[in-house]
N, C-alpha and C positions, 0 to 999 in steps of 0.2 A: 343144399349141398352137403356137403361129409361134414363140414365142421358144426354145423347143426349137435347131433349127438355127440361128438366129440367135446365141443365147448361144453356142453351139459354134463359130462362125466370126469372133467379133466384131463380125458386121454389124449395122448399126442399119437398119434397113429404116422406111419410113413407114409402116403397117398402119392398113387405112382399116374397123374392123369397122361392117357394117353389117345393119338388123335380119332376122328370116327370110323364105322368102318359104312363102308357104302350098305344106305338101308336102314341108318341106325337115325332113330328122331332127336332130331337140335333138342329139344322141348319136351316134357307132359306133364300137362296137369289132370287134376281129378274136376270133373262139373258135379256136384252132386243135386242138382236141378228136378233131376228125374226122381229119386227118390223123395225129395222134398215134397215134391208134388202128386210122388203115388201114393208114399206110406206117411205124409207129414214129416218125417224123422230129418233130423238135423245133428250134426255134431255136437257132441258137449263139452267139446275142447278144441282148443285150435292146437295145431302140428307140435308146437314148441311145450303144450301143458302135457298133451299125451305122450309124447316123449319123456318127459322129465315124470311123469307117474308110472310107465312102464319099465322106466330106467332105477326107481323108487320100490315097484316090484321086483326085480330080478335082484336088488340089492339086499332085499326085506329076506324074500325066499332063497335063495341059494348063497348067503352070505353066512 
């Protein structure tokens, strides 16, 4: 959800949630199964490390 990066950066952001529109998926997540098993490759971070190192870059470089 939004507060993900936002808890990680301190920002308070105004988040306007509004209802679905017909078509739009409840859900998605990523399988990464298929890759695992063609190319070996696996993440080397889980969502909350990559975010907090990407968030770490953009702070580094454009700061």
């Amino acid at each position: 959800d939004a507060s993900g990066a936002s808890g990680l950066t301190g920002a308070k952001p105004d988040i306007i949630f509004k209802p679905g529109r017909p078509g739009d998926l409840q859900a998605l997540s990523a399988d990464i199964s298929r890759a695992k098993a063609t190319l070996g490759w696996s993440p080397e971070y889980d969502l909350v490390r990559g975010l907090q190192k990407t968030i770490d870059w953009y702070r580094r470089v454009w700061s």
